[in-house]
N, C-alpha and C positions, 0 to 999 in steps of 0.2 A: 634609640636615637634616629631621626628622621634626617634626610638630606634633601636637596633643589640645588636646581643650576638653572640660574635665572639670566637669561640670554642663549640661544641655539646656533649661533656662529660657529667659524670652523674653533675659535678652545670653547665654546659650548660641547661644541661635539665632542671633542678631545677628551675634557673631563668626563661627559657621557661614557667614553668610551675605556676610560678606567676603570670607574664604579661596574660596567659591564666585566669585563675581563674579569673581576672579582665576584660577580655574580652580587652584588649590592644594587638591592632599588633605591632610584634617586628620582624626585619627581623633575622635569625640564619645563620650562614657563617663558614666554615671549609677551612683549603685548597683543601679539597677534591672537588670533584663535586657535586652543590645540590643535585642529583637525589641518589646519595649514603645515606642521609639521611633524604630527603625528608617522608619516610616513618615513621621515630621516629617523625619527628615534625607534622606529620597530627593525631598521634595517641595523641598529647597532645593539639592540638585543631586548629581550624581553623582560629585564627588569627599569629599563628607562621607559618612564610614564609620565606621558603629553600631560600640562593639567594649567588651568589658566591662574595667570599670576596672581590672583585673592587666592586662590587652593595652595599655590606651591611654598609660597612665604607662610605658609601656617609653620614648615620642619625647622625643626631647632638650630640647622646648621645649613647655613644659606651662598653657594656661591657666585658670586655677582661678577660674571662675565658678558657685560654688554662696552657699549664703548661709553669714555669716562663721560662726556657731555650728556648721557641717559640718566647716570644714576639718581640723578636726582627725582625723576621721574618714578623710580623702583620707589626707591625710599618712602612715596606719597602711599602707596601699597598699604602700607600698616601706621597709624598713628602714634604707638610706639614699638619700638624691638626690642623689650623690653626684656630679656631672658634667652634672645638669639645668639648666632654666632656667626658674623658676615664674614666669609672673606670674597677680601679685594684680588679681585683678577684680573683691574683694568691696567690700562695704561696711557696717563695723560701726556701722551708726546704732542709736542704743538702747542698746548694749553700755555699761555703764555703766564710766567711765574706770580704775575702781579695780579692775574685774574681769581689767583689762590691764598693772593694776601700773603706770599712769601713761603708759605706753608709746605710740607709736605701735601702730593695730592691725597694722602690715604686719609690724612686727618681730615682733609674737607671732607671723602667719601663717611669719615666717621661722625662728621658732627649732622649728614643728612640724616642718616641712620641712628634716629635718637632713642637710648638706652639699651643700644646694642654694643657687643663685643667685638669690636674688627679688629682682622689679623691680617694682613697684606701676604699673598702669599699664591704659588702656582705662576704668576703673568710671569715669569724672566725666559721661559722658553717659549719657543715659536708655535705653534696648534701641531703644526705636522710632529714632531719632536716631541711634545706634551703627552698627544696620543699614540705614542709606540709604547712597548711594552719595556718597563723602566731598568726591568732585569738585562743587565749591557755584560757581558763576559766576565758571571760570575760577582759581580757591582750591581750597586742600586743607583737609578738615576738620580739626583740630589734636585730636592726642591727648598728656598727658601722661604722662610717665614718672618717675617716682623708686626712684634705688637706691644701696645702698651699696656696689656692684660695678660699677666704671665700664665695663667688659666688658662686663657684661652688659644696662647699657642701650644700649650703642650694639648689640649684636646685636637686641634688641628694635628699637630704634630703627628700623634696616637695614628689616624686618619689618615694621612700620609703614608703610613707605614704599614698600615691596612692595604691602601693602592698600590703597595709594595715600591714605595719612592723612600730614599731617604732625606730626610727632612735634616734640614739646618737652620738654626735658630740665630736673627743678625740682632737681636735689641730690641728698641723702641722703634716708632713709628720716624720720629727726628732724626735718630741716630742709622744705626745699620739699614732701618728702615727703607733712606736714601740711595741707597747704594742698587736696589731694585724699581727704583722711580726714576722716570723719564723727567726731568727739567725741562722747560720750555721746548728745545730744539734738538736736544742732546738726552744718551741715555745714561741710567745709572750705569756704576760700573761693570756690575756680576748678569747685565739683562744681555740674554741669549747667551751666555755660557754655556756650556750644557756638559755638566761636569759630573762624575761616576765617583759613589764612596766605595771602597775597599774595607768591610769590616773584619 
């Protein structure tokens, strides 16, 4: 199984800096040129590799952390996604609801990304907080997931659990979905929680 984090922001980094603590290579990709950030991703360890966006959407498991007005720019990357597995790490705060045709924004991020698997999931914490280490006193820190391909979040899920987060599972992208989605002005209700499981 292959990984990418597509976007190098500070939750670019953050995620970088999971996949690191676990010693997992992940490729990182911008539009820019790897050698513009090549140096962020060596100072957060040696298995994050700079690689320009046609190389890093080649891995099976893709996450799309840039800001939501980009993605649709990613998405032109590949003609289809055909066998991938996107997740959404944006957050369309601002995005006025009508410019999404009503929609959850995950579903638009999924219909750019055509015949790919999105799972909404990682964006409800802040980057600082994303990138600490998730083991809190004896807890795992809890990340949610939402998707309309039950697959595809537990393979997410699996992956979570690997980064040593524990994962919770809200439903569909309509449903629980909403609840880690910003609205026009306002956010869902569980974004920036930053809640600790006890197993």
């Amino acid at each position: 199984m292959s990984y990418a984090i597509v976007g190098f922001g500070k939750i670019g980094q953050a995620l970088a800096t999971a996949f690191a603590r676990n010693g997992i290579e992940v490729s990182v990709a911008t539009t820019r040129a790897p050698e513009s950030f090549a140096p962020d991703a060596d100072a957060i360890g040696r298995t994050i590799i700079p690689k320009k966006l046609a190389d890093a959407v080649k891995a099976d498991i893709i996450f799309l952390a840039v800001r939501f007005e980009s993605h649709p720019d990613v998405a032109k990357a590949l003609s289809t996604w055909q066998g991938k597995t996107i997740v959404d790490v944006t957050n369309a705060y601002g995005v006025p609801p009508e410019k999404l045709g009503g929609q959850a924004s995950s579903k638009a991020v999924a219909q750019a990304f055509t015949g790919g698997r999105l799972v909404k999931g990682f964006n409800h914490l802040a980057a600082a907080v994303l990138g600490q280490d998730p083991a809190v006193h004896g807890g795992r820190r809890v990340v949610f997931l939402a998707s309309d391909d039950d697959a595809a979040a537990a393979e997410i899920g699996a992956l979570a659990e690997k980064l040593g987060f524990a994962p919770i599972k809200l439903g569909g992208l309509s449903e629980g979905g909403q609840l880690v989605q910003a609205r026009g002005n306002s956010w869902g209700q569980l974004i920036f929680k930053d809640l600790v499981r006890f197993d």
